[in-house]
NUNUDO-787783 format. One record per residue (C-alpha): residue number from 1; chain; x, y, z. Coordinates in steps of 0.001 Angstrom, whole numbers, plus 500000, padded with zeros to 6 digits. Example, Ala and Ser with C-alpha at 12.3 -4.5 7.8 and 13.67 -1.06 7.14 Angstrom:
BEGIN
{n=1	chain=A	px=512300	py=495500	pz=507800}
{n=2	chain=A	px=513670	py=498940	pz=507140}
This chain:
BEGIN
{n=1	chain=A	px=940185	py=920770	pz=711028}
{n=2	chain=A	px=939587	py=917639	pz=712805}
{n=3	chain=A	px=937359	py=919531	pz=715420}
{n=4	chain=A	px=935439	py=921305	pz=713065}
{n=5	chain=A	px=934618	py=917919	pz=711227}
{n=6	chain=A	px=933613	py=916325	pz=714022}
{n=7	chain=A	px=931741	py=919188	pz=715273}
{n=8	chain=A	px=929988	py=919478	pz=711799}
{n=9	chain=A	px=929087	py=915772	pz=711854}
{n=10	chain=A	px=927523	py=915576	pz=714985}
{n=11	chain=A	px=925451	py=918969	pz=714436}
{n=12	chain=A	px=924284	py=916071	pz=710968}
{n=13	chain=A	px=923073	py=913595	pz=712376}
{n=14	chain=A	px=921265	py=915577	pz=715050}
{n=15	chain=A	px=919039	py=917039	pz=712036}
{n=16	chain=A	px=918520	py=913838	pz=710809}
{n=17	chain=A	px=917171	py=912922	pz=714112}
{n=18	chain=A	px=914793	py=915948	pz=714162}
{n=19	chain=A	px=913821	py=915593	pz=710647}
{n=20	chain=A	px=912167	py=912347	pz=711704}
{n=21	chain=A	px=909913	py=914045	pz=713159}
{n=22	chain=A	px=908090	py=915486	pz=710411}
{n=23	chain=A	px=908563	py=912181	pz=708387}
{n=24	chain=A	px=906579	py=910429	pz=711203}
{n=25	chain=A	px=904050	py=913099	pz=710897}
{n=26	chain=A	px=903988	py=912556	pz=707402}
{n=27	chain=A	px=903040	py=908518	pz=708010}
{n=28	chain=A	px=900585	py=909203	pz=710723}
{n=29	chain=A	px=898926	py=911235	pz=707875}
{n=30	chain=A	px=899163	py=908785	pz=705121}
{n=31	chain=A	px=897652	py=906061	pz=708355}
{n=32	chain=A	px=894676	py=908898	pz=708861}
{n=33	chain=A	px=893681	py=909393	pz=705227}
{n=34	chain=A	px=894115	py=905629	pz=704179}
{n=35	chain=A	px=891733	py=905002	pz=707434}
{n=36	chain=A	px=889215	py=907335	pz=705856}
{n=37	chain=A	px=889384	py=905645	pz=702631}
{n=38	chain=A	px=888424	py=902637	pz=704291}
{n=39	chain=A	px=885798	py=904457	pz=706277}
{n=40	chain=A	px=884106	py=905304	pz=702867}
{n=41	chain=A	px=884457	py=902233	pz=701394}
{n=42	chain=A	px=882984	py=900464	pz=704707}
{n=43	chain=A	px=880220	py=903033	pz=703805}
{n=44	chain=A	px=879494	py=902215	pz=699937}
{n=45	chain=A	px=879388	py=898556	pz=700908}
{n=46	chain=A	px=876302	py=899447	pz=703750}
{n=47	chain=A	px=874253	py=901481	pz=701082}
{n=48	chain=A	px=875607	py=898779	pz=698290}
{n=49	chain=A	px=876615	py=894989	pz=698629}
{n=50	chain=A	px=879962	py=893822	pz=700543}
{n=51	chain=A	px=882208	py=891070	pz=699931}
{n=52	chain=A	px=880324	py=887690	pz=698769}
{n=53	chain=A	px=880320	py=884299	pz=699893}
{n=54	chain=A	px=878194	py=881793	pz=698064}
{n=55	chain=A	px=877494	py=878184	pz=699769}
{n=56	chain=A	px=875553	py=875921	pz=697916}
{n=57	chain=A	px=873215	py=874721	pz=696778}
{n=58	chain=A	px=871875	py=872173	pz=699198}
{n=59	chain=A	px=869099	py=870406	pz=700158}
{n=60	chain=A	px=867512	py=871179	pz=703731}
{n=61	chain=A	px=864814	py=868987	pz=704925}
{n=62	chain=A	px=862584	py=869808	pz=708508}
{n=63	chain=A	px=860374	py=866621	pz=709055}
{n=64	chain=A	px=858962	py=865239	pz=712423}
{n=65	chain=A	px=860074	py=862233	pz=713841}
{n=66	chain=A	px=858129	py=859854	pz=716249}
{n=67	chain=A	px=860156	py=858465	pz=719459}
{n=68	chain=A	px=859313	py=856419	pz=722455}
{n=69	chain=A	px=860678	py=857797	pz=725747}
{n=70	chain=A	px=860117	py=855767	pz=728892}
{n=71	chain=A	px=856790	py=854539	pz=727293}
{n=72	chain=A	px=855706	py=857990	pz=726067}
{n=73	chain=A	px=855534	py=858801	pz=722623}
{n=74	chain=A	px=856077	py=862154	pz=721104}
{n=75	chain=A	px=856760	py=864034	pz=718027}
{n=76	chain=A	px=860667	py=865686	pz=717674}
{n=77	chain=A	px=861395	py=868013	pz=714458}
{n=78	chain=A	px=864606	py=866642	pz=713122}
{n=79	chain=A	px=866644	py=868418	pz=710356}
{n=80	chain=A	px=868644	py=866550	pz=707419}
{n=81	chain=A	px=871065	py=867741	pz=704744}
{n=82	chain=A	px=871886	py=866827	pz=701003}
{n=83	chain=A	px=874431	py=867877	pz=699132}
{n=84	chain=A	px=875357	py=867723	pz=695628}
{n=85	chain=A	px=877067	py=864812	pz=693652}
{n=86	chain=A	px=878811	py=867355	pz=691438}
{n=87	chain=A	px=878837	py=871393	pz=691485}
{n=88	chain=A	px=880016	py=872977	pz=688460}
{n=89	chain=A	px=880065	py=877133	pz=688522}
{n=90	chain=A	px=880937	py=879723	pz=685737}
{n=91	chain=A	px=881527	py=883047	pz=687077}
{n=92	chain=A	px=882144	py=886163	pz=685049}
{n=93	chain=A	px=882835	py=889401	pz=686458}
{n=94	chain=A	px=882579	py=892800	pz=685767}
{n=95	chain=A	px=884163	py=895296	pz=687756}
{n=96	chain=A	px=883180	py=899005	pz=688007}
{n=97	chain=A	px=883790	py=902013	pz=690547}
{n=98	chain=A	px=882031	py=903996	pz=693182}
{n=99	chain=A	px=883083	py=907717	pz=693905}
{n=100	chain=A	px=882522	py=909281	pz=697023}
{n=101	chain=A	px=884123	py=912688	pz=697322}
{n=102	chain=A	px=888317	py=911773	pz=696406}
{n=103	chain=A	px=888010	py=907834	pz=697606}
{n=104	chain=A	px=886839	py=905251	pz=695692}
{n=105	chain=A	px=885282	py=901840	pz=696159}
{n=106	chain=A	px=885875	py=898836	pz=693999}
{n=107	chain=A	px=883033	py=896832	pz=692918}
{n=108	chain=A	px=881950	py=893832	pz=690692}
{n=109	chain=A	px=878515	py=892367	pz=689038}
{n=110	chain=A	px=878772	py=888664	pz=688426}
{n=111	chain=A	px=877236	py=886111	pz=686521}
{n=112	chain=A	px=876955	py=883188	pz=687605}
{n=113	chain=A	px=876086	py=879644	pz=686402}
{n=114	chain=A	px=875210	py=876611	pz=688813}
{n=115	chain=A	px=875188	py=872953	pz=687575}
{n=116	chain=A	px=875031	py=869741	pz=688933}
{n=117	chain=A	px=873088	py=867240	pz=690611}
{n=118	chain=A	px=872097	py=865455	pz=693404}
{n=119	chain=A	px=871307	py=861810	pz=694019}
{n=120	chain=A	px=867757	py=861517	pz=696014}
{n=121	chain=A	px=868632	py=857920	pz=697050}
{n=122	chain=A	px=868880	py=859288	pz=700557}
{n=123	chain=A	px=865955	py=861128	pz=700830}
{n=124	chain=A	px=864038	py=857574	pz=701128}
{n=125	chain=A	px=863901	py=857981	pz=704586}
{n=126	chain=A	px=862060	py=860775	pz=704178}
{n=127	chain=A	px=859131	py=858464	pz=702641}
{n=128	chain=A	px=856613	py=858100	pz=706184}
{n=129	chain=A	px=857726	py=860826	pz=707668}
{n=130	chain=A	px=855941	py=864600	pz=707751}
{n=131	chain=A	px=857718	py=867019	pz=705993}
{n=132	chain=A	px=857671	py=870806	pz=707258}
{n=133	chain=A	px=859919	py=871963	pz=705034}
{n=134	chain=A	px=861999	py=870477	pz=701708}
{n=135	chain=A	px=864062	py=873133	pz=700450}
{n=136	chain=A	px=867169	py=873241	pz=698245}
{n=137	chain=A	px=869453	py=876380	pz=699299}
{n=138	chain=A	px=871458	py=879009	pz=698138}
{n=139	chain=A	px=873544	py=881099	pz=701201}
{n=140	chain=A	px=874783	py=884562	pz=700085}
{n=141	chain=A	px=876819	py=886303	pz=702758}
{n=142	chain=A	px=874961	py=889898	pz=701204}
{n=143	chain=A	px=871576	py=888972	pz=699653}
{n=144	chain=A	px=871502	py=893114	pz=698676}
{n=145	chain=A	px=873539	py=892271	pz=695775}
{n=146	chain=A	px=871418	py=889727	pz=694330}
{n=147	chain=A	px=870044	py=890762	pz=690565}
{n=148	chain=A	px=867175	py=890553	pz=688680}
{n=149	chain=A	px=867125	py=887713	pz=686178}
{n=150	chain=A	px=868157	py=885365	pz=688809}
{n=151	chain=A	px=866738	py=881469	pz=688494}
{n=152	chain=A	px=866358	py=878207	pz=689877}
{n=153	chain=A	px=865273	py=874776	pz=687450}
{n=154	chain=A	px=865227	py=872004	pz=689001}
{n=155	chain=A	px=864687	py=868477	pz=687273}
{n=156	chain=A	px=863681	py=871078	pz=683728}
{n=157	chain=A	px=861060	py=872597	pz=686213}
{n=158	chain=A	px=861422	py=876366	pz=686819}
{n=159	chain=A	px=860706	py=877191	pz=690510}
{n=160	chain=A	px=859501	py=880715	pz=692292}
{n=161	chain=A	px=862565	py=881830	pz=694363}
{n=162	chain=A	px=861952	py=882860	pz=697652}
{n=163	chain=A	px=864284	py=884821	pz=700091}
{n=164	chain=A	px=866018	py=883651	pz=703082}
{n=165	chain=A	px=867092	py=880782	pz=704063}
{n=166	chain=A	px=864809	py=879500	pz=707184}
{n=167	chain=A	px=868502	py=878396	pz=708755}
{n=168	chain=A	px=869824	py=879854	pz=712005}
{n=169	chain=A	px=873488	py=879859	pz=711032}
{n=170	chain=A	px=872955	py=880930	pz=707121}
{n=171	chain=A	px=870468	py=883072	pz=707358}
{n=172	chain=A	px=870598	py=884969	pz=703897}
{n=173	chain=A	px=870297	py=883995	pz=700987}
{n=174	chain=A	px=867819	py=882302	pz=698482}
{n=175	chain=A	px=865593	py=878980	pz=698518}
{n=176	chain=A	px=862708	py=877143	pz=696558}
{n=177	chain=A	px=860066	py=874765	pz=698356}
{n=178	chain=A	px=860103	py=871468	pz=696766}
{n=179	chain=A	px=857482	py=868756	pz=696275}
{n=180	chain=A	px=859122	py=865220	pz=697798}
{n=181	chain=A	px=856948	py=863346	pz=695573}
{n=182	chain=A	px=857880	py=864771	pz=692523}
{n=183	chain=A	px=861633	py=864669	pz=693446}
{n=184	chain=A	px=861851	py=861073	pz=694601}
{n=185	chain=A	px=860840	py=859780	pz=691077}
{n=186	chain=A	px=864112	py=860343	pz=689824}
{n=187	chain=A	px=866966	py=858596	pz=691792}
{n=188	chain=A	px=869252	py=861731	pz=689802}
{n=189	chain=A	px=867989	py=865648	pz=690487}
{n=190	chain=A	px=869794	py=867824	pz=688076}
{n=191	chain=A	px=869448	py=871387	pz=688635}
{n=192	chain=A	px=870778	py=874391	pz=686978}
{n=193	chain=A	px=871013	py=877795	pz=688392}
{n=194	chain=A	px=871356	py=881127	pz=687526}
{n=195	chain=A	px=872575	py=883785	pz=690026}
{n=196	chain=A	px=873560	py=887683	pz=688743}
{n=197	chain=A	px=875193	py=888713	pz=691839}
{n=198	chain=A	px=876913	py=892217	pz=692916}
{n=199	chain=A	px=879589	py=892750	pz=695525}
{n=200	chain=A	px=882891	py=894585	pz=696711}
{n=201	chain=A	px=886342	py=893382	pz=696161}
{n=202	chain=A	px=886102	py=889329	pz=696652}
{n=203	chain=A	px=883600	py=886538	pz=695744}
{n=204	chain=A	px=884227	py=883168	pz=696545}
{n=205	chain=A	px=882340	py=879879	pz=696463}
{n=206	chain=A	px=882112	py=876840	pz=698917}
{n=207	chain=A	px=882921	py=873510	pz=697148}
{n=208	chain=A	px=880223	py=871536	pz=698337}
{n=209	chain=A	px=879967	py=869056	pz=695666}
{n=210	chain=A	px=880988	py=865739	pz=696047}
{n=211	chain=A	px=882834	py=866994	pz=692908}
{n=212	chain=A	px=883240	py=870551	pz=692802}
{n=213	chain=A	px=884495	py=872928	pz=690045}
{n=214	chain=A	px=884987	py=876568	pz=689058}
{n=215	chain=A	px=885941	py=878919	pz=686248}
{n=216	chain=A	px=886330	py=882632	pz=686619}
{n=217	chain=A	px=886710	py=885091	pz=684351}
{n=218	chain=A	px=886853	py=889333	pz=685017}
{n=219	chain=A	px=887814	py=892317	pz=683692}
{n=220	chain=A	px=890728	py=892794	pz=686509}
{n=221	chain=A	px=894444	py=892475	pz=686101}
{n=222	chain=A	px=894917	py=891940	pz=689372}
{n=223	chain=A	px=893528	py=889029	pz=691240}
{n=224	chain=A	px=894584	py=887608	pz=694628}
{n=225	chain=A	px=893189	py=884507	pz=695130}
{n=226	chain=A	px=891660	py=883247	pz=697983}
{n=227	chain=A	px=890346	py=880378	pz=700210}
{n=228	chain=A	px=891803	py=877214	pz=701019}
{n=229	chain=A	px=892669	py=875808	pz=697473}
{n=230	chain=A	px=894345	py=877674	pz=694565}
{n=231	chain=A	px=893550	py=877517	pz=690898}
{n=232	chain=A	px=894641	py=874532	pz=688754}
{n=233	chain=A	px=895511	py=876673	pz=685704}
{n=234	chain=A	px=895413	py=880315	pz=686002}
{n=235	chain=A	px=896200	py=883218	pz=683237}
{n=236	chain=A	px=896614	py=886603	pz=683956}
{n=237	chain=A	px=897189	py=889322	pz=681509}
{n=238	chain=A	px=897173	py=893220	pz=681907}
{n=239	chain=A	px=893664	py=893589	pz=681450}
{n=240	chain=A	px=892398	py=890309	pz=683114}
{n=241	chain=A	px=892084	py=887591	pz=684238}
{n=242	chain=A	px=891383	py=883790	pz=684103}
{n=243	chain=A	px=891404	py=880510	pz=686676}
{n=244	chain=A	px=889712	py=877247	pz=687306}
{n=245	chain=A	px=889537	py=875335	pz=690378}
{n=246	chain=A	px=888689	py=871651	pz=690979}
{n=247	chain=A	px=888586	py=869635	pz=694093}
{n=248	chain=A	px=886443	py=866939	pz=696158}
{n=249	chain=A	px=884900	py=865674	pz=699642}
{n=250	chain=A	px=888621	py=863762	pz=699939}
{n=251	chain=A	px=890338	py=867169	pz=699923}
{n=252	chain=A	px=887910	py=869293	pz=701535}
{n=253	chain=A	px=886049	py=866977	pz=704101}
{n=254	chain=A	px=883423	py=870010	pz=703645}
{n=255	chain=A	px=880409	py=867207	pz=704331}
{n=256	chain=A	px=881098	py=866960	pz=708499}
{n=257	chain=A	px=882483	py=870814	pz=708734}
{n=258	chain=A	px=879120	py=871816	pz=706840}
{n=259	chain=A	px=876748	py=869790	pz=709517}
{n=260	chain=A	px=878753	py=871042	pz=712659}
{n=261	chain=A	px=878082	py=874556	pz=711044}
{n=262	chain=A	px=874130	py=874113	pz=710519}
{n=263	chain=A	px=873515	py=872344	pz=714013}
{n=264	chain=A	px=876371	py=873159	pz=716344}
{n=265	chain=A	px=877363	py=876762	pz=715558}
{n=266	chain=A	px=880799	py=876311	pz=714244}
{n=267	chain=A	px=881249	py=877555	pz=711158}
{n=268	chain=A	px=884812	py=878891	pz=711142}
{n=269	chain=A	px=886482	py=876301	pz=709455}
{n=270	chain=A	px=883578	py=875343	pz=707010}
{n=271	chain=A	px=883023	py=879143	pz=705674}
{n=272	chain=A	px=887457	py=878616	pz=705469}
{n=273	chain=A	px=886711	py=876394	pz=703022}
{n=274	chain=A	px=886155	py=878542	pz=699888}
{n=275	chain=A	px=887465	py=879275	pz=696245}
{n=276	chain=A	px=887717	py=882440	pz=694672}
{n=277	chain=A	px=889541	py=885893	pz=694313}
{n=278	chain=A	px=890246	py=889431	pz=695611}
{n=279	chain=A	px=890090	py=892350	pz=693377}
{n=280	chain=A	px=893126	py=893971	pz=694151}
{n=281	chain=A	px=893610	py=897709	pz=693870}
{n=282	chain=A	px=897143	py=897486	pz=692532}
{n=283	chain=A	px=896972	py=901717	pz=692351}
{n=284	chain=A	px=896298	py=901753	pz=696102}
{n=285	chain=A	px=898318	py=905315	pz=696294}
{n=286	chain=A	px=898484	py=905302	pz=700566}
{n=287	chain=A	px=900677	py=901982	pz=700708}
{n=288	chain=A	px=902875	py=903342	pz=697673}
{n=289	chain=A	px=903342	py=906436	pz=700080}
{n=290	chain=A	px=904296	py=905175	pz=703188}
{n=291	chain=A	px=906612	py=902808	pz=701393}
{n=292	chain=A	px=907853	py=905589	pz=699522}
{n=293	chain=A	px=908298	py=907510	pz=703085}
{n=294	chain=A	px=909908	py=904392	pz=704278}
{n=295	chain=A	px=912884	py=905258	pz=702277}
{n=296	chain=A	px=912828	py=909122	pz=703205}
{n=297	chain=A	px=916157	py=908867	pz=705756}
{n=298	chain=A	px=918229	py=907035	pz=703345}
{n=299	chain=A	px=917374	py=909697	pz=700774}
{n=300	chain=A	px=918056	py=912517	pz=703755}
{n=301	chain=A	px=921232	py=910957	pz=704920}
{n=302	chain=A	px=922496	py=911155	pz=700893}
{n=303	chain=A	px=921770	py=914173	pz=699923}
{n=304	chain=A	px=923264	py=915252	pz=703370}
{n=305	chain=A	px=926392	py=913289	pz=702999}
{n=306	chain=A	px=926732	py=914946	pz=699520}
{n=307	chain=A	px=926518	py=918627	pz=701206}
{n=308	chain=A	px=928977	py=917171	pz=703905}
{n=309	chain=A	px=931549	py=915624	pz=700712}
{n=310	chain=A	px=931150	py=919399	pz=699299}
{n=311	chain=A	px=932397	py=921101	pz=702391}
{n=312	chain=A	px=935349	py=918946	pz=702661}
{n=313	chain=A	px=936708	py=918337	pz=698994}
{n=314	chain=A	px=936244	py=922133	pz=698423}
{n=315	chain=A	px=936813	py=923809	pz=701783}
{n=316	chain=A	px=933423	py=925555	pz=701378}
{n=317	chain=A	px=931478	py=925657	pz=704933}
{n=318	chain=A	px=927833	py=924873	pz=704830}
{n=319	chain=A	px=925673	py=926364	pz=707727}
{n=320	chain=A	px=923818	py=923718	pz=709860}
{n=321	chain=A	px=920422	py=926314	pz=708935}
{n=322	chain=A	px=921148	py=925575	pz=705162}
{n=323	chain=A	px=921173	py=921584	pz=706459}
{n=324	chain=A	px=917815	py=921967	pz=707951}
{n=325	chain=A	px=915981	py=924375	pz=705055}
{n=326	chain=A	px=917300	py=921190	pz=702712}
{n=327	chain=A	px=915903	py=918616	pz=704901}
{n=328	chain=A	px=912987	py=920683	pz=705432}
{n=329	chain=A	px=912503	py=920727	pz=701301}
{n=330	chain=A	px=913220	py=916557	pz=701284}
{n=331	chain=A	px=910359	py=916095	pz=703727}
{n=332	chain=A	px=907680	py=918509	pz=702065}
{n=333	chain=A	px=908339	py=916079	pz=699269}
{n=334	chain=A	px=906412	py=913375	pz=700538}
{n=335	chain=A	px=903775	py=915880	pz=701299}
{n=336	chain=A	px=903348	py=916641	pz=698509}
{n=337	chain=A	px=903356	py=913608	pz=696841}
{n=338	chain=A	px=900081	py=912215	pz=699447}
{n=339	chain=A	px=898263	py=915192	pz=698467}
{n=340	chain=A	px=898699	py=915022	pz=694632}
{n=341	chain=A	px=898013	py=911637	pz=694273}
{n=342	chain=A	px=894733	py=912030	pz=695419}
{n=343	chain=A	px=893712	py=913784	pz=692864}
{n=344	chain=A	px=896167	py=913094	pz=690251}
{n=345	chain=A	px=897166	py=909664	pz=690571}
{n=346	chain=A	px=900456	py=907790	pz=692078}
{n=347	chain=A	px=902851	py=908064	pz=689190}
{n=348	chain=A	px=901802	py=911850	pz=688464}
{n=349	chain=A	px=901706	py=913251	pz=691481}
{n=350	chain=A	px=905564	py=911132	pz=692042}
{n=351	chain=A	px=906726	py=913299	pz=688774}
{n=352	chain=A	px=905633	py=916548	pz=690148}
{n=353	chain=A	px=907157	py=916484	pz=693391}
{n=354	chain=A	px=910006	py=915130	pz=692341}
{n=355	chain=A	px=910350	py=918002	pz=690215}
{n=356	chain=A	px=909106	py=920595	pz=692281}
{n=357	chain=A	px=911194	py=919384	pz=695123}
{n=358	chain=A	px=914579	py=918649	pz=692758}
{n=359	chain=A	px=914053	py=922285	pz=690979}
{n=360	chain=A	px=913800	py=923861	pz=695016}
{n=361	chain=A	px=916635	py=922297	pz=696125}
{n=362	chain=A	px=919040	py=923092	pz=692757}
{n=363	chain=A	px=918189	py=926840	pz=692749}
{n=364	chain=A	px=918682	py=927030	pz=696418}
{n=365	chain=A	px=922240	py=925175	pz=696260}
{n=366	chain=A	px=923263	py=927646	pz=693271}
{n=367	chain=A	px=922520	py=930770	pz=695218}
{n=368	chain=A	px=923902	py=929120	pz=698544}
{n=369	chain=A	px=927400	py=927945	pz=696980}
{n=370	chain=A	px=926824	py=931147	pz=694453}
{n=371	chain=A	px=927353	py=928937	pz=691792}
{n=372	chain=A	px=924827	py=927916	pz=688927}
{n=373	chain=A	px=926524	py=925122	pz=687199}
{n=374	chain=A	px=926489	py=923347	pz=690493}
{n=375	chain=A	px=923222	py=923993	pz=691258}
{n=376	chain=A	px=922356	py=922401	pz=687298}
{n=377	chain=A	px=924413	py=919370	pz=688835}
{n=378	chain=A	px=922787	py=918754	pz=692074}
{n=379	chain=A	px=919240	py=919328	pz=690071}
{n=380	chain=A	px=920518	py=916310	pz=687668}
{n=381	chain=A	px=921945	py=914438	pz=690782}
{n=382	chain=A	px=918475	py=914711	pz=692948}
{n=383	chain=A	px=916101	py=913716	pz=689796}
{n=384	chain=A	px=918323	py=910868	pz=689504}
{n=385	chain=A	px=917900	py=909564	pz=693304}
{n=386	chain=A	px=913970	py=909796	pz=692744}
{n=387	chain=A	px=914013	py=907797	pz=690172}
{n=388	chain=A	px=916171	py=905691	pz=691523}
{n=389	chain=A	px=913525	py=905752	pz=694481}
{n=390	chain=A	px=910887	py=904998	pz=691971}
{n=391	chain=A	px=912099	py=901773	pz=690745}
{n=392	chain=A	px=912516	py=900907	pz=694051}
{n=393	chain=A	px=908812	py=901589	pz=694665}
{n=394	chain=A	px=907804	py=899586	pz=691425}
{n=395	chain=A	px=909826	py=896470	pz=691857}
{n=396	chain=A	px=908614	py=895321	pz=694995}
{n=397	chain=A	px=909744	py=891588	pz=694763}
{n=398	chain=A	px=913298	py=893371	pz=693504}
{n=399	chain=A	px=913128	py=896491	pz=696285}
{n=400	chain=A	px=915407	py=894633	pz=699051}
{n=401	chain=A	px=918109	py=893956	pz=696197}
{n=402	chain=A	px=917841	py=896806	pz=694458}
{n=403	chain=A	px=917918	py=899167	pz=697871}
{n=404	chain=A	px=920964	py=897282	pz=698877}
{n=405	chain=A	px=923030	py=897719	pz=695492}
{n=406	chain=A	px=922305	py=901293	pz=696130}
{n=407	chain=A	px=923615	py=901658	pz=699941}
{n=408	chain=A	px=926486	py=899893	pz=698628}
{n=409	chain=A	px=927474	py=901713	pz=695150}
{n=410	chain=A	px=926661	py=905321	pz=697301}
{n=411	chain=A	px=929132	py=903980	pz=700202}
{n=412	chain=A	px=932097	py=903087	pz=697917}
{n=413	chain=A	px=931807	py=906319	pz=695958}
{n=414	chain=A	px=932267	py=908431	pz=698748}
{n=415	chain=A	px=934876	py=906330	pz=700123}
{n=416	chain=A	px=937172	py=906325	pz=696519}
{n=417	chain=A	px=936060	py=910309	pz=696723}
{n=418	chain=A	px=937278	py=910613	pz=700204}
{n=419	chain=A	px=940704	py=908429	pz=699956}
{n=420	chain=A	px=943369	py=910534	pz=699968}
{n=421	chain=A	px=940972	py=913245	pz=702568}
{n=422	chain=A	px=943683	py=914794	pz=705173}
{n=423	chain=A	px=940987	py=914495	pz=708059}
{n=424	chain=A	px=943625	py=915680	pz=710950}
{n=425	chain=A	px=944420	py=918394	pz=708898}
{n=426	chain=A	px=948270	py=917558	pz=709352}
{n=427	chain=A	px=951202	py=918662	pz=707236}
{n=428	chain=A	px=954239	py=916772	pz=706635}
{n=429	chain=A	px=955912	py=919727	pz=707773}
{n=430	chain=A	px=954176	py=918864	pz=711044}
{n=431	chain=A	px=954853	py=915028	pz=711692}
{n=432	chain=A	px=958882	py=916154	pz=710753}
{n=433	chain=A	px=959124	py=919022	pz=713377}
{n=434	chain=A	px=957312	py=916512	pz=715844}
């Protein structure tokens, strides 16, 4: 007895070492078709708009300067920046979908609503100097995604919008040409913009305002926000979404990263310094099936240790082939389940093969122990371990917990089952003659 048991468990766990082989395979596949889905996406966002990043507005003046050098004069073009006093944007969003073949692509069109002002105090120095260029600025990371209806007033003046930027390190985007002398009769230059804007996934805004603010509203339950600062007050519900933001040049220091940016080339900190969100795709069915495959040995190893707990309580041998067509059936699962929710969603394609894989299994036990009531008990006994699997999948914050209970309620009912298990084999007949 004991050498048949300990035969029989070795032969086990050797299976369970093979079948992670096709549970590997499985993952590599989810890994390939979740890489394709990005593929596409990467795709929709060339022929369509990407993820957004707005900075601005600003004012960039080009002007020529005179200096002396050792007694010979010449002109130098010199560059200065202005930005705002205060920046207050509105942003609402509204999300659709692009389709091609099975994958899909997440996508937003925004409205968005610029106001502020900016103090011209320090454009005085501008006053005997020749302007090239006076432009106030808008960056956009994608300028494909900006809309028609789009507008720039400045001072109550509409302006002609213009593309690019005419800047080296923020090239895209919008601009209008101003007139110096009609901006400098005002010491404050309100302006109020209007920017429909579309883009994939995220859009976030650079507080460059002395004061800076934002409110954002969308049609998406599931934000992930983004940048360096989070919301103030934020409200979520399950069909969307709310925040604001506020902050200043004390928190971000935005001024000096914004400069080196424009005239030294280093703009990884400044473009850092952002507010805003990421659409998240909450029904993203590749990461719920790898973490569903995750748990594929701990469901193996139970339904194997059941088999193993019905050889020994009844005395009923199980053939190590009969192991592997049953492990073979609790892999195909997860097959399954990649290749239905494609097409059919997550928490369809779960119930399906779950039930095609639970039905399987319980008309294969009842013809292999010859018994049908048993097979109607490991059929109840299997559905009940996927959806025990499912809540583990659906309570991610709860999984860990909820995974360990489990480990631990399975282990002490097979040891209470097990207690009073002869595993020598040995009759008190036997320990008296010895």
């Amino acid at each position: 007895m004991k050498q048949k048991i300990e035969t029989k468990l070795i032969i086990i766990i050797g299976l369970i070492v093979l079948l992670l082989i096709p549970i590997f395979m499985i993952q590599n596949l989810i890994d390939e078709r979740s890489e394709l889905q990005q593929q596409v996406q990467a795709d929709i966002a060339k022929s369509s708009s990407d993820e957004q990043q707005v900075i601005g507005p600003f004012i960039h003046a080009q002007y020529l300067e005179t200096v002396t050098v050792d007694g010979k004069t010449s002109e130098q073009l010199m560059n200065m920046t202005l930005l705002p006093e205060s920046l207050n944007v509105s942003s609402n969003l509204a999300t659709f979908e692009k389709y091609r073949g099975i994958y899909k692509a997440l996508l937003y069109r925004s409205q968005n609503q610029f106001e502020g002002r900016f103090k011209t105090s320090a454009l005085a120095v501008l006053a005997d100097k020749k302007i090239k260029r006076l432009n106030l600025i808008l960056a956009i990371s994608d300028i494909r995604g900006i809309g028609q209806g789009s507008h720039i007033n400045v001072n109550e003046r509409s302006y002609e919008l213009l593309p690019g930027t005419q800047l080296d390190q923020l090239p895209q985007g919008i601009r209008v040409e101003l007139d110096y002398e009609t901006i400098r009769k005002s010491e404050v230059l309100p302006y109020q913009i209007g920017l429909n804007l579309q883009g994939m996934r995220q859009l976030s805004f650079a507080p460059v305002g002395k004061n800076s603010s934002l409110t954002m509203q969308a049609d998406w339950p599931h934000p992930s926000f983004v940048g360096d600062y989070l919301p103030i007050e934020s409200s979520i519900s399950a069909q969307d979404f709310s925040a604001s933001w506020q902050t200043n040049y004390f928190a971000t220091n935005l001024k000096e990263l914004f400069n080196r940016c424009l005239f030294r080339n280093e703009c990884t900190l400044f473009k850092q310094r952002n507010m805003g969100v990421n659409l998240v795709d909450s029904v993203n069915h590749y990461l719920k099936n790898y973490r569903a495959s995750n748990y594929a040995i701990l469901v193996i190893v139970l339904i194997f240790a059941s088999f193993f707990l019905l050889e020994v309580l009844r005395d009923e041998p199980i053939h190590p082939v009969q192991y592997g067509f049953v492990g073979l059936a609790l892999a195909v699962f997860y097959l399954l389940l990649i290749s239905l929710s494609e097409h059919l969603g997550f928490n369809i394609a779960y119930l399906l093969s779950a039930l095609a894989s639970a039905i399987l299994l319980s008309v294969y036990v009842a013809g292999m122990l010859k018994n049908s009531k048993h097979g109607g008990l490991f059929l109840c006994g299997v559905l009940f371990l996927y959806s025990l699997l499912y809540g583990l999948l659906s309570a991610e914050d709860y999984a860990l917990l909820m995974g360990s209970v489990l480990v631990f309620v399975v282990l002490s009912l097979i040891m209470m089952l097990t207690r009073r298990v002869n595993w020598y084999g040995r009759h008190p007949q036997d320990d008296e003659t010895n």
